[in-house]
Structure formats: structure tokens, C-alpha cells
KOLROVO-215096 format. One line per 5 residues: number of its first residue (from 1); their letters; for each residue x, y negated, z of N, C-alpha, C. Coordinates in steps of 0.02 Angstrom, whole numbers, plus 50000, padded with zeros to 5 digits. Atoms other than C-alpha are relative to their C-alpha. Example, Ala and Ser with C-alpha at 12.3 -4.5 7.8 and 13.67 -1.06 7.14 Angstrom:
BEGIN
1	as	50045/50059/50000/50615/50225/50390/50045/49940/50000 | 49958/50059/49997/50684/50053/50357/49961/49945/50037
This chain:
BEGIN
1	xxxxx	50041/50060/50000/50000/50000/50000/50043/49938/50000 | 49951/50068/50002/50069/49820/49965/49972/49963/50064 | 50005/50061/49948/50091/49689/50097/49953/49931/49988 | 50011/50067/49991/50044/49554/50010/49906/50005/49980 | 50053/49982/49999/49847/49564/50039/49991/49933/49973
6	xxxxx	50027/50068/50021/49742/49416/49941/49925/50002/50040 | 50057/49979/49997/49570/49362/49985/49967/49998/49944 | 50034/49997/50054/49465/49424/49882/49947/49951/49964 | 50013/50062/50052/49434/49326/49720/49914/50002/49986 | 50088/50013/50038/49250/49386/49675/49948/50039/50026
11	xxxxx	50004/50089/49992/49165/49296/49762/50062/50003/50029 | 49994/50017/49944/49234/49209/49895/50062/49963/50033 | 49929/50064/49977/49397/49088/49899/49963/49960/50048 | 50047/50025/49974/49309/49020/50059/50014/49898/49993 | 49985/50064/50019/49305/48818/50031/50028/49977/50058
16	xxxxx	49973/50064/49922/49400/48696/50154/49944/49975/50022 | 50057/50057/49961/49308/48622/50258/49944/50031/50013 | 50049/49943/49948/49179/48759/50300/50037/49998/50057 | 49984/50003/49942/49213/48748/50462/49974/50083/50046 | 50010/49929/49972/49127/48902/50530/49963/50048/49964
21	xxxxx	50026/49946/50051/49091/49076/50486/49971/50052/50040 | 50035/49953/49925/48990/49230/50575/50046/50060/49951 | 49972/49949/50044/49090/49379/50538/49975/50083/50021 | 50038/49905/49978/48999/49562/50537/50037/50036/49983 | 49983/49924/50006/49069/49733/50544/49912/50030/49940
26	xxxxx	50029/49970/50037/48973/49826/50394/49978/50071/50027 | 50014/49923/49962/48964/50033/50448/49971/49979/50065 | 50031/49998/49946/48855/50052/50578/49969/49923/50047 | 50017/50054/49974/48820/49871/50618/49953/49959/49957 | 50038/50012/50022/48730/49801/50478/49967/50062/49944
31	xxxxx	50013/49925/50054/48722/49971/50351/49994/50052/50055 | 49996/49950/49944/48654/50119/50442/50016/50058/49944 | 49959/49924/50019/48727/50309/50414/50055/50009/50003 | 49926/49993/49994/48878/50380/50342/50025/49932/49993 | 49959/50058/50022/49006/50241/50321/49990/49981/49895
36	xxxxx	50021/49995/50066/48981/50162/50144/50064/50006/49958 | 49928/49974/50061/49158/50222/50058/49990/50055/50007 | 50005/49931/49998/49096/50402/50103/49923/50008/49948 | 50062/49992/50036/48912/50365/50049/50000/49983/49910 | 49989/50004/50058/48960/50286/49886/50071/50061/49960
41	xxxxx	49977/49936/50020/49095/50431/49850/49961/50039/49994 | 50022/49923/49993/48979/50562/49881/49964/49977/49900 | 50051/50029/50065/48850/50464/49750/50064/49993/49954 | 49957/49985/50063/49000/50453/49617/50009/50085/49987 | 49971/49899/50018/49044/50648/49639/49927/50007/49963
46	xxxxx	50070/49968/50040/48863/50659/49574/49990/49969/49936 | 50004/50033/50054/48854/50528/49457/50048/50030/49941 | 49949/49995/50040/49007/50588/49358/49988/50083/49982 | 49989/49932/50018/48973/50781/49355/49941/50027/49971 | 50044/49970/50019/48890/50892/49260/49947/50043/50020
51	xxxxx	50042/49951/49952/48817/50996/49398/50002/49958/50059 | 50003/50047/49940/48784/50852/49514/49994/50035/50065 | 50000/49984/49982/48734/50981/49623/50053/50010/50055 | 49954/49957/49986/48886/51077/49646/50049/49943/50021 | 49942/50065/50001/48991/50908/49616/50000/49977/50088
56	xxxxx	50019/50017/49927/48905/50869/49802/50032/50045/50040 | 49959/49931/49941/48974/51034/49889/50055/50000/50001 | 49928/50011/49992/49125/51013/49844/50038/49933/50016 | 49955/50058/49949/49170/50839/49904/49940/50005/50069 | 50014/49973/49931/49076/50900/50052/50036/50042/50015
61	xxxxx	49943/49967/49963/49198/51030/50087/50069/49962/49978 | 49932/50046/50000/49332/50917/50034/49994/49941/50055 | 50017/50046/49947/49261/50779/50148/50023/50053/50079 | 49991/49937/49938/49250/50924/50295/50078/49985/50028 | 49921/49985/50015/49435/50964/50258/50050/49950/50051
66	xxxxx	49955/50070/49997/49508/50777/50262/49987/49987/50072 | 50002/50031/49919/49409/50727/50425/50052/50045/50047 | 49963/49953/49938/49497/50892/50539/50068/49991/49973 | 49910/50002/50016/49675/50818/50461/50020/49960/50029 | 49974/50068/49978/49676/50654/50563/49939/49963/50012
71	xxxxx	50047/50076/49989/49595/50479/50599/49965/49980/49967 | 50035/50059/50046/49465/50361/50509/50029/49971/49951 | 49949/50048/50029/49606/50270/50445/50037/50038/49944 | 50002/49952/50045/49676/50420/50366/49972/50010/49963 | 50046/49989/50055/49523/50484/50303/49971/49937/49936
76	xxxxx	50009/50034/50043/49505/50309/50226/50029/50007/49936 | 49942/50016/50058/49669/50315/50125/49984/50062/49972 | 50019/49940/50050/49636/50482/50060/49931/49996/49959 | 50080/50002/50031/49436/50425/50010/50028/49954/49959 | 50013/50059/50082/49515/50257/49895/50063/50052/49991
81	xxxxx	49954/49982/50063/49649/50375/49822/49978/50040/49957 | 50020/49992/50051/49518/50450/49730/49957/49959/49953 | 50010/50045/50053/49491/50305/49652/50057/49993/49942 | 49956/49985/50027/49643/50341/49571/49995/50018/49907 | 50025/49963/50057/49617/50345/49372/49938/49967/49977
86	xxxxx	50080/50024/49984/49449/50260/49407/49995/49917/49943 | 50002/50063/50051/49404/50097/49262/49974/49953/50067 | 50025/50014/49947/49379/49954/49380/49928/49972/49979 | 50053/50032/50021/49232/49901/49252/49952/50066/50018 | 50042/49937/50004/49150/50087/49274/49995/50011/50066
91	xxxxx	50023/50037/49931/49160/50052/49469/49950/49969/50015 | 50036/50052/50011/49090/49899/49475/49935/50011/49971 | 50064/49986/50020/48944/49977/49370/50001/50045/50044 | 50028/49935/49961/48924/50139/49471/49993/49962/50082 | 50023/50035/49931/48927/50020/49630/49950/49975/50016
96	xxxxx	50073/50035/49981/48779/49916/49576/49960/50055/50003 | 50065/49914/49989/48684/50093/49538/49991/50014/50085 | 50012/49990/49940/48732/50124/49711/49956/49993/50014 | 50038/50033/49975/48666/49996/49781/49948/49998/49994 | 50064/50002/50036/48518/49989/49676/49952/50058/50049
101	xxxxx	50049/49943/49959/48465/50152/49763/50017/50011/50071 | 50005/50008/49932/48517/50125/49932/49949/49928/50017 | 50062/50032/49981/48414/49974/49935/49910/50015/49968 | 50057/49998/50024/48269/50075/49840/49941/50057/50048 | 50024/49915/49943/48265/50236/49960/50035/49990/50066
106	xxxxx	49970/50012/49930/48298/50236/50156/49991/49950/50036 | 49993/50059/49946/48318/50138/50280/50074/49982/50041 | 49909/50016/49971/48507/50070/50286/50001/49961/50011 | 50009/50053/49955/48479/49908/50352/49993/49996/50059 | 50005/50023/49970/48499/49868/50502/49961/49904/50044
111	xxxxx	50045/50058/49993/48359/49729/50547/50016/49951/50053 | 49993/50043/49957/48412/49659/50707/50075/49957/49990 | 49943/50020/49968/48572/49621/50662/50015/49950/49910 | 50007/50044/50069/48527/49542/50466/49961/49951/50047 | 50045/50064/49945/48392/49421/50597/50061/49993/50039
116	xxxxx	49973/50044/49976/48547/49378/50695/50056/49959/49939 | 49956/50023/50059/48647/49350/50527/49970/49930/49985 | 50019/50079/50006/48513/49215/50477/50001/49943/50054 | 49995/50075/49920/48505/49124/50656/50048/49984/49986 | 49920/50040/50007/48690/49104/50636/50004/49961/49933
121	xxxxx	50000/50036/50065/48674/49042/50458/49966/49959/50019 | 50041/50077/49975/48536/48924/50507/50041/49960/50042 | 49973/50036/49945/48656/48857/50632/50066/49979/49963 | 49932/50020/50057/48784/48831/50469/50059/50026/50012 | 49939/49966/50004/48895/48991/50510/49968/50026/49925
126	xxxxx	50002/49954/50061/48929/49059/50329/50024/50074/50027 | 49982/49943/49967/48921/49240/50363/50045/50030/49940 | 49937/49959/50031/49081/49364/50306/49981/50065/50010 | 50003/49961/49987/49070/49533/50294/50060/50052/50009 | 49919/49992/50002/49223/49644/50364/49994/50067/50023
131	xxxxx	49995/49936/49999/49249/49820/50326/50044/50041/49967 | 49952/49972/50029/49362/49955/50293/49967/50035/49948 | 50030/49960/50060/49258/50028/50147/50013/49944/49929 | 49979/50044/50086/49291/49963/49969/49981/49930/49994 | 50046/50051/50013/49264/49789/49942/49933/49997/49945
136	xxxxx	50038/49993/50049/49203/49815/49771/49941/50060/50014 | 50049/49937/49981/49090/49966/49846/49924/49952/50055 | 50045/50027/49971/49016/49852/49965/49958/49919/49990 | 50031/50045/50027/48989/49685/49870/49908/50003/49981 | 50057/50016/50030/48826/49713/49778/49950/50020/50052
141	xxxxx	50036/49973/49949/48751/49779/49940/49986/49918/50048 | 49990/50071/49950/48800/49608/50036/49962/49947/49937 | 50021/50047/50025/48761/49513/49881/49922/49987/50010 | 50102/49997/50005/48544/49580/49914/49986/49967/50066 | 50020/50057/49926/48581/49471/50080/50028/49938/50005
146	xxxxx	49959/50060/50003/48659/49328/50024/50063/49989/50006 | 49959/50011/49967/48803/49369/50080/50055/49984/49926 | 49954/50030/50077/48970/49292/49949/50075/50043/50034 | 49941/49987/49973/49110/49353/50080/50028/50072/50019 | 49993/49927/49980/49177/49521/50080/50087/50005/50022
151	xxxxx	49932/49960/50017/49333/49579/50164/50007/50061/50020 | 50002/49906/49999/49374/49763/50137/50052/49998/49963 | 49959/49981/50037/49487/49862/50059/49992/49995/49943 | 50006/50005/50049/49562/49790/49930/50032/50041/49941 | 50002/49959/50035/49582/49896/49811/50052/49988/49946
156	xxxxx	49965/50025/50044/49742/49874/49688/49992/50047/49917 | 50001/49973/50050/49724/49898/49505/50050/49979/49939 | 49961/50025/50044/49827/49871/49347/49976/50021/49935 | 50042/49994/50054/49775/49825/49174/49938/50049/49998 | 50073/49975/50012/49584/49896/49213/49997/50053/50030
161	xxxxx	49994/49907/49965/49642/50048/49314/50025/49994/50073 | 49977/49993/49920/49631/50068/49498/50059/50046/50008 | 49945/49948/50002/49783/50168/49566/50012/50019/50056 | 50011/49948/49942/49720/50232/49724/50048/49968/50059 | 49979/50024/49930/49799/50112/49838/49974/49920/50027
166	xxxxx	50036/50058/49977/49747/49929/49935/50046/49956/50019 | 49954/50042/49973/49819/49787/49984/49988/49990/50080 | 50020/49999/49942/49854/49767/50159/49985/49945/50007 | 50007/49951/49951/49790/49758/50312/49941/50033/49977 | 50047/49971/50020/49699/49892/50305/49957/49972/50048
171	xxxxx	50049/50041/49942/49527/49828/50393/49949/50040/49995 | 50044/49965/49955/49494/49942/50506/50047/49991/50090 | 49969/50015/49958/49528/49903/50692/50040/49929/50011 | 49975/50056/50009/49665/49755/50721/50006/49988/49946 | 49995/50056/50070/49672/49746/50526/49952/49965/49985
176	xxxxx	50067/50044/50015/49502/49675/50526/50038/49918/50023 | 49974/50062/49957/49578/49529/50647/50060/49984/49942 | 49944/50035/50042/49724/49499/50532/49965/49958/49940 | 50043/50035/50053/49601/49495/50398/49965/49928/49985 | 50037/50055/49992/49494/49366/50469/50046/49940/50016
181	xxxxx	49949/50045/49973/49655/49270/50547/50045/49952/49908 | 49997/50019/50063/49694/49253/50349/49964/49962/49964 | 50071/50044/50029/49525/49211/50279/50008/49914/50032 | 50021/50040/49988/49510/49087/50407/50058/49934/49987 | 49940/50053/50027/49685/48996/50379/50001/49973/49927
186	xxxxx	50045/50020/50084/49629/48990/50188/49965/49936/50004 | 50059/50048/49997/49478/48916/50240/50006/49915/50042 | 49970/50062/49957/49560/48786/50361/49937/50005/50070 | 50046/50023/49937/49449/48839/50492/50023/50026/50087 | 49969/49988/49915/49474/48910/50682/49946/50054/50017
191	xxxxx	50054/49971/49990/49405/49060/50764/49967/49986/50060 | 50054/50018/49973/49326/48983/50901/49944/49958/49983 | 50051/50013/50045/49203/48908/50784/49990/50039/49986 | 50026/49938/50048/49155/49073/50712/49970/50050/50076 | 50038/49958/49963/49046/49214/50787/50000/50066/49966
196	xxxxx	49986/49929/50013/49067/49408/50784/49952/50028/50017 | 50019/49959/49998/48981/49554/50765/50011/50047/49988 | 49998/49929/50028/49009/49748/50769/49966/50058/50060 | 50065/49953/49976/48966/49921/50819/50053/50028/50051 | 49959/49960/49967/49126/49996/50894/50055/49994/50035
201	xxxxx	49936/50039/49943/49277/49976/51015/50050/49979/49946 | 49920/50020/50041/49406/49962/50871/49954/49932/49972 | 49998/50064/50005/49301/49807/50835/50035/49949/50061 | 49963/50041/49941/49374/49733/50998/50035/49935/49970 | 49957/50028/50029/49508/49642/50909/49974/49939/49949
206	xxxxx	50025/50058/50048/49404/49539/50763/49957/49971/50060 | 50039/50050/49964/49295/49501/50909/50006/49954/50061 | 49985/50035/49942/49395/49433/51052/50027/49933/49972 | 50021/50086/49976/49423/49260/50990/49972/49971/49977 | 50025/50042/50015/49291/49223/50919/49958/49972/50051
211	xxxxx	50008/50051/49929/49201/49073/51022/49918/50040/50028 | 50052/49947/49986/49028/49202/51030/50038/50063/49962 | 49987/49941/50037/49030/49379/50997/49909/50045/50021 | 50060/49940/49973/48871/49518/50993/50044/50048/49977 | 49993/49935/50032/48887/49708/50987/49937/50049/49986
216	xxxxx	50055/49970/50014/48769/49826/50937/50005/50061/50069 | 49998/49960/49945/48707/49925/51065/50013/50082/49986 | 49993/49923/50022/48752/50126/51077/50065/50021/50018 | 49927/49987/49993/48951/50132/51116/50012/49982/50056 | 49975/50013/49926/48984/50156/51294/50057/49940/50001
221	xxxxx	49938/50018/50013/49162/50099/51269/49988/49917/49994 | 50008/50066/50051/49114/49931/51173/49970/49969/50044 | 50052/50025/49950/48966/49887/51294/50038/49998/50066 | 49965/50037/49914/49083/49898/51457/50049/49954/49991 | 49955/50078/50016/49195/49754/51361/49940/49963/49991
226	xxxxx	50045/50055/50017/49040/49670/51297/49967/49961/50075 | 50037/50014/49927/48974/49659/51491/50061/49948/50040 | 49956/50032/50000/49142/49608/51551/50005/49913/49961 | 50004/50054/50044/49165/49479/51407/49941/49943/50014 | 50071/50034/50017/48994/49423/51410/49963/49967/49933
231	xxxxx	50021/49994/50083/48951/49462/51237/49931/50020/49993 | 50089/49989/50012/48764/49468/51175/50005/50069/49975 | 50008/49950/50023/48698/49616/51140/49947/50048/49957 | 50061/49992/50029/48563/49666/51000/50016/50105/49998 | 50027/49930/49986/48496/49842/50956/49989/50028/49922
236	xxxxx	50003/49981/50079/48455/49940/50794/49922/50013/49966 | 50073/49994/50024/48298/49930/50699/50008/49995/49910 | 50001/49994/50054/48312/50033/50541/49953/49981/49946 | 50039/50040/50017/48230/49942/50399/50043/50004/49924 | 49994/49988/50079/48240/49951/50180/50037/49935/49985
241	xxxx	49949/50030/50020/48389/49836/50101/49928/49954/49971 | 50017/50038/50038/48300/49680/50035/50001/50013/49905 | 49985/49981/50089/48282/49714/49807/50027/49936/49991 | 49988/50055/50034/48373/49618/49708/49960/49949/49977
């Protein structure tokens, strides 16, 4: 993976002079289920094969596999290196499909925590979204909420061809915090102006300085810092992605 991480160009060069931003954790905090670099993999193994079926069982026992080899973080880097080979224009289309059908079937929204997204926007935080799953995987999902700001793994490609690696930090854990410590120096802003949200203790880090923080309720771990801290605390109320 390269060092030199950018923020990502499309959207979201955030402008000077925004002054504040609300920044969410994606998996499990505003998207409910698997994580969405597993959910949109699975949906490519299908999309691409001739026995969509079968195409599913087998990155289910390949998924299986990867998790009992290691960490999250791991299993990340092994999920974008089969992007490896991948057009980033044939992405980019198989992402909006995604999306298209995660906001057509289910309930992957998280409701209480898109209603604290707008309070904070009404209050003129531009909200960010900050996850270790693909940027480009999770754009058109953020775009059916307004959202312009994605940071995730960025994904490095050359002349039109991903090549299965990202620019760092990876953002998951303290790389989220580097992430945002980036964004926000871009942006010329400060994180005690900004407000956090996530679901899990390795959020800790993006969320200790910002000047508020919520967590979602459910993570022992997370909730005996959030009590401590004195961080708000909302709840989960599964609910259908807004349509384009």
C-alpha cells in the first residue's frame, strides 16, 4: 500500500472555510449487516458468474477461510485485492447496481442515526462518511443521503485498472483518525468543531476529539467509554435506504 493517501477526488475536495463536519462510521452505524466491502463482493461474485449460484458458495467458503486467518484489517486487504484486474469503470457500474438493490430490498439503514445526521446538518455540520470498505463501493450508497464525503479505502488504480491495493491509512481503527486529521487540515477546519459517530471500540480514536461524539448503542466496550466520556447515545431502527 502507498503512503501517500489523497482525499478523495469524487466528490469531495472539502472547501475552506467549511468550518465543521459530523463524521459517521458506515458498517454497523449507519448501514446495517455484513460490512459493505463483504456485501458488495459477495454481490459481484454473482454478478460476474455464470452460475451465480455456485459463484456465492464459493466466496463464502473463501470468505469463511480468510476470516479464521487473522483480523478485520487483514480480512480487509485480502477483500480489495480482489479487486485486482477489476476496470475501475466496470466497478463504478456494478457499485451503483449495488446500491440500487440494497436501497430496493431490506432494511440497511439505520434510521436513528441518518435523523441524527440531519440535526447535525441543520446545525451546518457537513456530514463525512468514514469507513474501511471501498470508497468507490460505498459512494453511491452515501450519495441516496446526500452525503458528497467519503473516506474509505482508497483504492489505487493505473491506466483504468485497479491493482488490488489502497492508499494509506487504512481506515479502520486509528486510521480513521488520521484520515479525518487529513481531511480536516485540507479543509482548514478543527476537530473540536466537528461531531462523531460510530458503532465500535476501534472507533474510539476518530471519536475522542471531536468537540461531541454519539455511539450506537450494543458494544459493551464502546458504551463504558461513551458513559465515562459523556458521549450521546442513540439506538438502531432498521429502515429501507432512501431511492434515488
Amino acid at each position: 500500500m502507498s503512503p501517500d493517501r489523497t482525499i478523495d477526488p469524487a466528490p469531495g475536495v472539502p472547501e475552506r472555510g467549511r468550518r465543521a463536519f459530523s463524521f459517521f462510521d458506515w458498517d454497523g452505524t449507519l448501514f446495517l449487516g455484513a460490512p459493505a466491502i463483504i456485501e458488495a463482493e459477495r454481490y459481484f461474485s454473482r454478478e460476474q458468474a455464470a452460475d451465480p449460484a455456485a459463484a456465492e458458495r464459493a466466496f463464502e467458503r473463501w470468505l469463511e477461510h480468510e476470516r479464521s486467518m487473522g483480523p478485520r484489517a487483514k480480512l480487509n486487504d485480502m477483500l480489495i485485492a480482489r479487486y485486482r484486474g477489476r476496470s475501475v469503470q466496470q466497478v463504478e457500474a456494478t457499485a451503483e447496481r449495488f446500491a440500487r438493490e440494497i436501497c430496493s430490498t431490506g432494511l440497511a439503514l439505520n434510521a436513528d442515526a441518518a435523523r441524527l445526521m440531519r440535526v447535525l446538518r441543520d446545525e451546518g455540520l457537513e456530514p463525512v462518511i468514514v469507513t474501511g470498505s471501498p470508497s468507490v463501493v460505498v459512494r453511491p450508497m452515501a450519495a441516496r443521503l446526500g452525503v458528497r464525503h467519503v473516506l474509505g479505502a482508497d483504492l489505487i488504480h493505473h491506466d483504468g485498472i485497479f491493482d488490488g491495493t489502497y492508499r494509506l491509512p487504512q481506515t479502520i481503527g486509528p486510521g480513521k483518525a488520521v484520515a479525518i486529521s487529513q481531511f480536516l487540515a485540507l479543509a482548514g477546519s478543527d476537530e473540536p468543531d466537528c461531531a462523531g459517530c460510530g458503532d465500535h471500540e476501534s472507533d474510539v480514536p476518530m471519536l475522542e476529539g471531536m468537540g461531541r461524539a454519539w455511539i450506537v448503542a450494543g458494544n459493551e466496550a464502546l458504551e463504558s467509554v461513551a458513559r465515562v466520556r459523556g458521549w450521546g447515545v442513540i439506538g438502531i431502527i432498521p429502515v429501507q435506504f432512501p431511492r434515488a
